[in-house]
C-alpha positions in Angstrom: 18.9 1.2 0.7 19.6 -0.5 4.0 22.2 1.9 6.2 21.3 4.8 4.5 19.2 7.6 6.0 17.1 9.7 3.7 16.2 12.9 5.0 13.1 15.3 3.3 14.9 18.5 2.9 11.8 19.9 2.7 8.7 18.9 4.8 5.7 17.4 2.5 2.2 17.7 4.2 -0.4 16.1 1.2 -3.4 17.2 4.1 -2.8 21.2 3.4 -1.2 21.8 7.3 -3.3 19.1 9.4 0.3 16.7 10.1 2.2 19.8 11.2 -0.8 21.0 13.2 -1.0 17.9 15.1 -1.1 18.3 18.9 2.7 16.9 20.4 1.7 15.2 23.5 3.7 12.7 25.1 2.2 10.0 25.6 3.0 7.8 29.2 3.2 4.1 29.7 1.2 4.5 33.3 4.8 3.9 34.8 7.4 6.3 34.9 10.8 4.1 34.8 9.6 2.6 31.7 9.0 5.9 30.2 12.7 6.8 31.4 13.9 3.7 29.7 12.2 4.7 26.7 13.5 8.7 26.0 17.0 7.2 27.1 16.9 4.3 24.4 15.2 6.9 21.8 17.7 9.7 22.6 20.2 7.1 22.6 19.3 6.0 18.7 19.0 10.2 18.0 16.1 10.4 15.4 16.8 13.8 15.8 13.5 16.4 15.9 11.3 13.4 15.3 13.1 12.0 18.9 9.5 12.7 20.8 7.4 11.4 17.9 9.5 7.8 17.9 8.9 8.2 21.7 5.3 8.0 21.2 5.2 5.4 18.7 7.0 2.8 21.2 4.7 3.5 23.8 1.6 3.0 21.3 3.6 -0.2 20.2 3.9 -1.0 23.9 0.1 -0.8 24.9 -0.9 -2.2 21.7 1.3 -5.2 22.8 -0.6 -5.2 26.2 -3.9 -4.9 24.8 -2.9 -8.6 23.5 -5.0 -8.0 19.8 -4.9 -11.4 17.8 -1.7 -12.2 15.9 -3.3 -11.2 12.3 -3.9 -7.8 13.6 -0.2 -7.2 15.1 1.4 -8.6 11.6 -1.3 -6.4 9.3 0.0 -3.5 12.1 3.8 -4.5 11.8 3.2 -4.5 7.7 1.4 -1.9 7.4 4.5 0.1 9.1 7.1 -0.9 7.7 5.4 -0.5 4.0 4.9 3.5 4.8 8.7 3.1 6.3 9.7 1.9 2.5 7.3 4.1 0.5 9.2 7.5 2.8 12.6 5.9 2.1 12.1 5.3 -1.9 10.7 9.2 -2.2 12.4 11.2 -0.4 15.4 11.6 -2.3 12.4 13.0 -4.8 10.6 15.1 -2.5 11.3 18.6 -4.7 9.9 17.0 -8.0 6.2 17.0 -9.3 4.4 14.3 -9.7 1.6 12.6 -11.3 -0.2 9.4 -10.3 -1.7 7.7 -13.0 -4.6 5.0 -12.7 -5.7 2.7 -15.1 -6.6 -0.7 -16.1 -3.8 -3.8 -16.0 -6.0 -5.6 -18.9 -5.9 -2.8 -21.9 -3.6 -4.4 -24.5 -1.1 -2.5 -26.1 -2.9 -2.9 -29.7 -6.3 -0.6 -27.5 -6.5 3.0 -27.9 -6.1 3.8 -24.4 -3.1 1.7 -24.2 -1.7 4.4 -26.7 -3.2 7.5 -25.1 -1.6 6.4 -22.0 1.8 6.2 -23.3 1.2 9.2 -24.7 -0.2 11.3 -21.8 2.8 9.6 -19.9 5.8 11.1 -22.1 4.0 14.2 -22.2 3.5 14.8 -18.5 7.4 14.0 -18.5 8.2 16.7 -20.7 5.7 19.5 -18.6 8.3 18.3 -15.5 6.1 15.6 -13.8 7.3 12.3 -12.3 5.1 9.3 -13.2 3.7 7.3 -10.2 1.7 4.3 -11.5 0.4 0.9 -9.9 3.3 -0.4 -11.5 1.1 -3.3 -13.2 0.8 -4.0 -17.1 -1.9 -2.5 -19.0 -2.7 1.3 -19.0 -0.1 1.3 -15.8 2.5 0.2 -18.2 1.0 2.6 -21.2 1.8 5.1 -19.0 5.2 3.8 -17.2 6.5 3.5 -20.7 5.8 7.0 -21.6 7.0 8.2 -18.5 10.3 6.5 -18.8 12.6 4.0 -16.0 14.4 7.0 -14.8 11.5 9.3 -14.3 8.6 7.2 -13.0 7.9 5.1 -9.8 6.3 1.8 -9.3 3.6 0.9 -6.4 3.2 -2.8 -7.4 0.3 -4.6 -5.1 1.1 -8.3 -4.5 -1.8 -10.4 -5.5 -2.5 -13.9 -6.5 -3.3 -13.4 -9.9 -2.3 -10.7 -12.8 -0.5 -7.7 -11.2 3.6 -8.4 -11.6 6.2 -5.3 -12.4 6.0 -3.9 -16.3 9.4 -4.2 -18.0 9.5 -0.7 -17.4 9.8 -0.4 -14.2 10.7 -4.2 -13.1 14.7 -4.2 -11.0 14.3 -0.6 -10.1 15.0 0.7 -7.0 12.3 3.3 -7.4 9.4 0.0 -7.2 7.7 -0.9 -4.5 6.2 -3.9 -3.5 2.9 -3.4 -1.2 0.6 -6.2 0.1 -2.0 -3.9 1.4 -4.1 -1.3 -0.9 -4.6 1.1 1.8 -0.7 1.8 2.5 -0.3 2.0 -1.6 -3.1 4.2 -2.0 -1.8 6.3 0.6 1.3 6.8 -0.9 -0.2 7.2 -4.4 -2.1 10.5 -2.6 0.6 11.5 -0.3 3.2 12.0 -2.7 1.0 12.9 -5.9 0.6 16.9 -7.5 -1.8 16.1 -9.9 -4.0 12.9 -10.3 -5.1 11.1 -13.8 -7.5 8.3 -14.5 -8.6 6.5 -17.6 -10.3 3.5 -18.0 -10.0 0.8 -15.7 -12.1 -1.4 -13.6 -12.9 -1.9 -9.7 -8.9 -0.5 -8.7 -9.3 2.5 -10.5 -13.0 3.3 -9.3 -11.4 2.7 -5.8 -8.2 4.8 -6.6 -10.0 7.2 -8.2 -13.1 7.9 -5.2 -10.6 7.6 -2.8 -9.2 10.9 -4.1 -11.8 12.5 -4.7 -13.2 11.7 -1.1 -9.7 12.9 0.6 -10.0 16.4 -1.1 -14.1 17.1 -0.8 -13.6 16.2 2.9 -10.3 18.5 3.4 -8.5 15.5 4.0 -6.1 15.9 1.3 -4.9 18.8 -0.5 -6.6 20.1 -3.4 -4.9 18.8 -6.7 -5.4 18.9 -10.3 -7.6 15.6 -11.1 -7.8 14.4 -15.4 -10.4 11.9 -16.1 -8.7 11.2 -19.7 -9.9 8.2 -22.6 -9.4 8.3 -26.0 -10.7 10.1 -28.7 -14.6 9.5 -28.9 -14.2 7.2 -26.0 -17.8 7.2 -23.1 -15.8 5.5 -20.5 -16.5 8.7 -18.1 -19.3 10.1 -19.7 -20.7 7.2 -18.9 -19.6 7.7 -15.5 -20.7 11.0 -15.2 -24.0 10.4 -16.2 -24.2 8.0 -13.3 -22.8 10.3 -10.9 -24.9 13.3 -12.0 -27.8 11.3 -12.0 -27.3 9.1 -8.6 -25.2 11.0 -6.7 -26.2 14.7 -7.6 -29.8 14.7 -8.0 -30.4 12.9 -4.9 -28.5 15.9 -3.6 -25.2 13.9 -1.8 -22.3 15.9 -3.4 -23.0 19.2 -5.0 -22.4 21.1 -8.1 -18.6 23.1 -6.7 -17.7 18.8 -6.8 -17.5 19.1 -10.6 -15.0 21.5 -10.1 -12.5 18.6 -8.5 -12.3 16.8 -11.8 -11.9 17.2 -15.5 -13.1 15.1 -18.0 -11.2 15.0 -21.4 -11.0 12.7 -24.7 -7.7 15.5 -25.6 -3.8 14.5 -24.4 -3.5 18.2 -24.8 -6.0 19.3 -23.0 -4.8 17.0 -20.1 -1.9 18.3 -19.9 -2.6 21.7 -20.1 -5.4 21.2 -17.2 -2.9 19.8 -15.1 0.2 22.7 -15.8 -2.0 25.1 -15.6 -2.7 24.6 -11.9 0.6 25.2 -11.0 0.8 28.9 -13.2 0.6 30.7 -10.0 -0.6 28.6 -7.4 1.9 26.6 -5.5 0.3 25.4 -2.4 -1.0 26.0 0.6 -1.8 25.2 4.5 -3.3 25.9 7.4 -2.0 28.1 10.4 -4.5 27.9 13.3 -8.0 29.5 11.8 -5.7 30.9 9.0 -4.9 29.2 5.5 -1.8 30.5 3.5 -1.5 30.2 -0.2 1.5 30.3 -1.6 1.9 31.9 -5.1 4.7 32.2 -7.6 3.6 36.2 -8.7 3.4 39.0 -6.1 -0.1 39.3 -4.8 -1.8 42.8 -6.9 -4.6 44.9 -5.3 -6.6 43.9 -8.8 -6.4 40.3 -7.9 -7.8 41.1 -4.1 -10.7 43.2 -5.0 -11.6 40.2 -7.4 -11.2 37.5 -4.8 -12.9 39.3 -2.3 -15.9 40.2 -4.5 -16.3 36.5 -6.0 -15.1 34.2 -3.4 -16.3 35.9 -0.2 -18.8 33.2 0.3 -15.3 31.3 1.0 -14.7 32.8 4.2 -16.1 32.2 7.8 -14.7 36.2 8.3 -12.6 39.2 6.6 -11.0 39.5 3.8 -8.7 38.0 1.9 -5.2 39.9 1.8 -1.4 39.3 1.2 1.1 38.4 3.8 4.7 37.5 4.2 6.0 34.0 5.4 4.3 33.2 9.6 6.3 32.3 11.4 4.4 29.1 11.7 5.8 28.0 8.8 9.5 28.1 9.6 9.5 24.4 9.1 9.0 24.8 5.2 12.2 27.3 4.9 12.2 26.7 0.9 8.8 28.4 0.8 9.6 31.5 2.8 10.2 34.2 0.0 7.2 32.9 -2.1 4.3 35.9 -2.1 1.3 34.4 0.2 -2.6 35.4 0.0 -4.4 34.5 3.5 -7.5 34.4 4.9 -10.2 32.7 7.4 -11.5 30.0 5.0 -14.6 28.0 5.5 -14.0 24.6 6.5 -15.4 22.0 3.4 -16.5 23.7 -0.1 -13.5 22.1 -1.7 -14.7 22.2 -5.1 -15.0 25.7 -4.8 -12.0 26.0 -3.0 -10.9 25.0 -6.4 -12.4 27.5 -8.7 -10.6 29.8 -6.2 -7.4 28.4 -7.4 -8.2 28.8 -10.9 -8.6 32.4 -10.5 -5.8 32.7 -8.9 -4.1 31.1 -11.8 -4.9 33.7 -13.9 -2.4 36.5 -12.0 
């Protein structure tokens, strides 16, 4: 892929608006030649619109250098770059698709139940237009590679010591990608994810998993369809309901909206319908200042606004919710501009019923 540039025709913000409503602040060197130097060199190269941005990141690169950090920090820096350089390059000829990230164990064998409901799940996620993104690992991750297929899935292999090495699947592809740190994976599992799934796995998918969930209760991350799926009869997550109903909710650190962030199910059906049925009318949304815009697929109806407004006004810090046309804010998303938009002052947190929102919406 060396040589070629790969450009996001359209702009992909996983945090709802937060990237694009970043401050642009030009950051100095404390001396004003090198700073020349720098825009020359950078204007020289022509990164185009990101020409101030790559600016910045020089200078950063330049104090960090000064700051003379131990060498393990500058290579875990250096790495840590260029595997978020590799991860952009590898999706963004896909940036228009859906797609699913799906979590699960590298020990299930393929003779396990899960190991079947994974495949399962996999093919028919493919079929309802999704894009498999798995740890690209054996076990469930393979369950569900498999099902997914070569030409429709991606691979976020971690490099370890012991056990994790490319399913046949996905192994030679150009859409795998070799990561030696699990934060830079685990971004990229978030950032480029529609829809999360997990089934049973051990300390990677609790991490993978909480992560998630963490990003979107704290507004971090967009809100996205999340499937908590085993096999028929399986207790994998109601046993880990029951501890997080019982340790986390009773003691009063999350609250009951959070249940709305996940679904459990036992069901391939009901998995995928949980997860197609988010996107019936809601496409997405962002924020614009104080303002969030949700973009919908179906003009916005005076029914559906006297219902929001009468069971979701807790949501807002002010007004109403009402309908609007594209801002002009959101010029950088040009694809999105016709689609109908509902807006309003949101609260900041509430995620989970931030989602319930959504569902209602869902039903216009």
């Amino acid at each position: 892929m060396s040589g070629r540039r790969y450009l996001r025709k359209n702009p992909r913000d996983f945090t709802g608006g937060g990237i694009f409503g970043l401050p642009k602040k030009h950051r100095s060197t404390g001396d004003s030649e090198f700073d020349e130097r720098i825009k020359l060199l950078v204007d020289d190269w022509s990164c185009g619109a990101s020409n101030e941005l790559v600016q910045e990141m020089i200078v950063t690169a330049l104090k960090l250098g000064k700051d003379c950090p131990p060498e393990g920090d500058m290579k875990l820096f250096n790495r840590a770059l260029k595997e978020m350089r590799k991860a952009s390059q590898v999706f963004s000829p896909y940036v228009e698709e859906r797609k699913i990230s799906i979590f699960g164990s590298a020990r299930t064998e393929p003779d396990e139940p899960e190991y079947e409901v994974a495949v399962e799940f996999g093919k028919r996620m493919r079929e309802a237009g999704f894009m498999g993104i798995t740890g690209a690992g054996h076990g469930i991750m393979g369950a569900a590679q498999k099902g997914s297929g070569r030409d429709n899935s991606f691979g976020l292999n971690i490099n370890l010591p012991f056990e994790q090495s490319a399913n046949a699947t996905i192994d030679g592809d150009e859409k795998l990608i070799n990561f030696n740190y699990f934060f830079t994976r685990k971004l990229a599992f978030v950032k480029e994810s529609d829809a999360l799934a997990a089934l049973p796995g051990g300390f990677g998918t609790m991490d993978e998993l909480f992560e998630a969930l963490t990003l979107i209760q704290t507004g971090k991350a967009q809100i996205v369809p999340i499937v908590l799926l085993d096999k028929e009869g399986g207790t994998y997550w109601k046993t880990w309901f029951q501890f997080v109903q019982d340790h986390l909710f009773r003691l009063g650190l999350i609250s009951e909206d959070d249940f709305s962030l996940f679904k459990m199910t036992t069901d391939v059906d009901e998995a995928v319908d949980e997860i197609s049925r988010f996107y019936r009318n809601y496409h997405s949304y962002r924020y614009v200042g104080e303002r969030l815009v949700m973009r919908v697929h179906h003009p916005v109806t005076s029914e559906m606004l006297i219902r929001l407004n009468e069971e979701f006004s807790d949501l807002l810090e002010e007004g109403e919710f009402g309908s609007c046309e594209a801002l002009s804010e959101e010029s950088d998303e040009v694809h999105l501009k016709d689609m109908p938009r509902l807006i309003c002052h949101k609260k900041q947190g509430i995620a989970g019923r931030f989602r319930q929102l959504i569902n209602a919406v869902n039903e216009y």
